[in-house]
N, C-alpha and C positions, 0 to 999 in steps of 0.2 A: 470673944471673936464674933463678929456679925455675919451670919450667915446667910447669905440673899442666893442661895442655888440648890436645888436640889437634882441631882444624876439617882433616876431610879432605875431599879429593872424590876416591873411588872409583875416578869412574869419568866418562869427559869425554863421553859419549856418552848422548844422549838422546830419545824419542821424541815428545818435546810440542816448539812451537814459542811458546813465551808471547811477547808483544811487548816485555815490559819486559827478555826475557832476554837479555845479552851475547853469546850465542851464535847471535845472529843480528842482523837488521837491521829494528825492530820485526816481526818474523814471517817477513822477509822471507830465503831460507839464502843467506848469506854463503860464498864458497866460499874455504878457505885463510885462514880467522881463529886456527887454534889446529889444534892435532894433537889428532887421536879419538883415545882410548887408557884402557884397567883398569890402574888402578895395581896394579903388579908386588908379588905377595907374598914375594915377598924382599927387596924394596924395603922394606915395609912395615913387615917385621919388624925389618931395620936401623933403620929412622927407631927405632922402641917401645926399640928397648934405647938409644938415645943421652939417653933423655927416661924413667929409673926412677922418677918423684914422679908419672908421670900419676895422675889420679885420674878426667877424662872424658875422652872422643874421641866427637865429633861428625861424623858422613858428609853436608855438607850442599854440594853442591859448586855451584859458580861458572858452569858451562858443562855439566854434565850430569847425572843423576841416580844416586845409590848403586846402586838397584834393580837399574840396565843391568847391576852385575858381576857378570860369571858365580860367581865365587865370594865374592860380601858376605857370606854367614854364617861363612865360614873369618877374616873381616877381625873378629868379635864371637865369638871365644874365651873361653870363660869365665876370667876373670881379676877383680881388684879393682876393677878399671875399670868405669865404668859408659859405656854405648852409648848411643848415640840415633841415629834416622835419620831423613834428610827426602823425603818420595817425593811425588810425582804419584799414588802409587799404583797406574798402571794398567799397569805392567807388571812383569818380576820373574818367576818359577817360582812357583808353588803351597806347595813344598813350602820356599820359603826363607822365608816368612812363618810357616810353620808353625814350622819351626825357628829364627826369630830372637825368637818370640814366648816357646818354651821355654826360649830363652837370657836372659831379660828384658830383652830390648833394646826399648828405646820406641822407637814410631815415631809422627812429625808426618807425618800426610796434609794436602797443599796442594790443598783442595778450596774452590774459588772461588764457591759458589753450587750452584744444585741441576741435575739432569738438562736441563735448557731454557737456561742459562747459566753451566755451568765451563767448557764448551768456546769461548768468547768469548775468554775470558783464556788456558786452557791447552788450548793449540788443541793437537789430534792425541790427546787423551787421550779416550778411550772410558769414556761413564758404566758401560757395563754390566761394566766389565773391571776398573774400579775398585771399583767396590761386591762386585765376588767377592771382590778384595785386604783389602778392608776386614774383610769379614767372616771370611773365613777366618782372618787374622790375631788379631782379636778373638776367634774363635771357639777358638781356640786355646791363648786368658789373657794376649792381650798388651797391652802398656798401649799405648791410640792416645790420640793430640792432633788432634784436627780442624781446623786453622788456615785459616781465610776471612779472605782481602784482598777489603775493603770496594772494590768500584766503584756506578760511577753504575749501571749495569743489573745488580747485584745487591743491591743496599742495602735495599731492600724485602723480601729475603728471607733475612734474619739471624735472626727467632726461627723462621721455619720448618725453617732449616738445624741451628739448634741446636738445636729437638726432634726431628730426625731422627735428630744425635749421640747422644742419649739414646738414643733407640728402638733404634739399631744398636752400643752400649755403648762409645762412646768415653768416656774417661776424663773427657775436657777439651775445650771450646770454644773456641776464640779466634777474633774479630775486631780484625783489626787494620788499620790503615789505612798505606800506604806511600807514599813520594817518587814510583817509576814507574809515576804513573797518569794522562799528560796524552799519551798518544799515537796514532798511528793501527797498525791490524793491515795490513801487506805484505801480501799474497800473494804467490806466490812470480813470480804473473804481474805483478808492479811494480801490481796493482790494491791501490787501500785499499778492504775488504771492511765495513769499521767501527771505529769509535774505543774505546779503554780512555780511559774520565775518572772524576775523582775522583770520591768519593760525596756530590755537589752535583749539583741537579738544572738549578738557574744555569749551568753552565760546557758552553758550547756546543765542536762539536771548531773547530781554523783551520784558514787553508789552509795546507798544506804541498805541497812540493817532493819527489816521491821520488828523483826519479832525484839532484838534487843532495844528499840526504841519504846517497843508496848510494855516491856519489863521497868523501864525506867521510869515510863509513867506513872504506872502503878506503883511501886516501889517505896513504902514508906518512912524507910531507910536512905534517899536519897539526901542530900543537901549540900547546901551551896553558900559559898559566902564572897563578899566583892571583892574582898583587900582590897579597897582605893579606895583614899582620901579625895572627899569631893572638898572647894572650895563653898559649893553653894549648890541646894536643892533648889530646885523652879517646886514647888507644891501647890496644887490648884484649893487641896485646904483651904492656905493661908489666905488667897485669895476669894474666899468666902463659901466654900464646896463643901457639901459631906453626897457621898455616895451611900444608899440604900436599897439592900442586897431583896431579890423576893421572899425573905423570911424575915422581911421587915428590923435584920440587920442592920447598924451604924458604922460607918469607915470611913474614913480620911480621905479617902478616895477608891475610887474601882480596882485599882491595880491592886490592892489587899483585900479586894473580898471576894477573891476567886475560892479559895479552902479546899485546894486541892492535897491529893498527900504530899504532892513534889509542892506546894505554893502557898504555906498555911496562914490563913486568916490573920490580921493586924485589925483590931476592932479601934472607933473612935476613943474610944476610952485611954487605950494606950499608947495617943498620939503623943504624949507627952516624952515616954521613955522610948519611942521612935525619933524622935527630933533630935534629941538628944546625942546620939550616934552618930548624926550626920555629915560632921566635920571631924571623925575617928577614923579608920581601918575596918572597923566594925560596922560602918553602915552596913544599914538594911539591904539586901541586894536587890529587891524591887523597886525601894526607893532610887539606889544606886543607877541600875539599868532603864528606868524609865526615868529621870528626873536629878540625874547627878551632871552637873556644868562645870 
């Protein structure tokens, strides 16, 4: 199989606490779900020479942010390759934005709304520390993508967001709308401080359970399986993709190499006896739930 893509994550380590992200328990910090860790540059370098056809590499990670590595601009060497990164944007060195920007590496800022509501969704992110990143980077000739996930308490402020984008020269606007928008924000004191819901003004939050939701988390004992026969997997694989985890881990894709207790690891290697299941009862239920048609 020809491999022309690389989806990496950096770096497992990150300063926002969003609810929909893995790396926590909606909002709430999970202690002991995954090892913090900068994927190792010599690590990094072995992976690139095993895979000569690449043509991208993507820093979009699973459980932390590219920004957090102290050396992301050493990881966007000038090469044939084209870069991209996905950031919160509000944190990162000054001068690494300046230099990934002179390297032409495009950067996707995950800005969820304006100064009065990113912090909702991308809790611990500092508006004022974001918009220096924005701008300096910009300022510097780099290509941004502004990407806003539509919620209920920012929906209302989609063309305002997007004439800001102009005004501060991002390239590109996106609004997009995702699967993890039906939940409540933890605090870390086990309080729900407020709900993430889709962009319906209809869908009131329910009641939930914390403490039996943080039980289940943790729980290594849990498991799941799809029963359903898929006709057919969509697999970004097959279409030339390996995801590599910050411990300079191989997987078939991101959706397996979370290696949570409830969500355990599916390494490249065992792509084979994954595929295989596909068109069974037995599928994989990540492959199932993220990629069964």
């Amino acid at each position: 199989m020809l491999i022309i893509n690389l989806h990496i994550e950096a770096s497992s380590y990150c300063n926002a606490r969003c609810p929909g992200c893995p790396r926590n328990g909606y909002g709430y910090p999970i202690e002991g779900l995954f090892e913090q860790k900068h994927l190792d540059l010599s690590k990094y370098e072995q992976i690139l020479g095993q895979y000569p056809d690449l043509k991208t590499i993507n820093f979009c990670g699973n459980h932390g942010d590219p920004m957090m590595h102290p050396d992301v601009v050493k990881l966007c060497q000038p090469t044939n390759i084209i870069y991209s990164i996905a950031t919160n944007g509000s944190i990162g060195r000054l001068d690494s934005y300046v230099q990934l920007a002179k390297l032409g590496v495009g950067i996707t800022f995950g800005i969820d709304g304006l100064e009065d509501t990113n912090h909702l969704y991308r809790q611990g992110v500092i508006w004022n520390n974001l918009i220096l990143r924005v701008k300096t980077f910009i300022d510097a000739g780099g290509s941004a993508i502004w990407q806003f996930i539509r919620f209920q308490h920012n929906m209302d402020q989609v063309e305002e967001a997007k004439a800001l984008s102009k005004q501060l020269g991002f390239k590109k606007f996106e609004a997009i709308d995702v699967g993890r928008n039906h939940m409540p924000a933890i605090q870390p004191d086990k309080t729900i401080s407020h709900w993430i819901l889709p962009p319906d003004k209809n869908i009131k939050p329910t009641e939930f359970d914390v403490e039996r939701y943080l039980k289940m988390r943790t729980d290594p004992n849990t498991t799941y399986t799809s029963e359903r026969k898929f006709n057919s997997i969509s697999c970004e694989h097959l279409d030339g993709s390996v995801y590599v985890n910050s411990e300079g881990e191989l997987f078939p894709c991101c959706y397996h190499g979370f290696g949570h207790v409830d969500r355990p690891k599916v390494l490249l290697k065992d792509f084979k006896n994954l595929q295989q299941n596909w068109n069974t009862k037995s599928c994989n239920p990540i492959c199932a739930d993220t990629c069964g048609r």
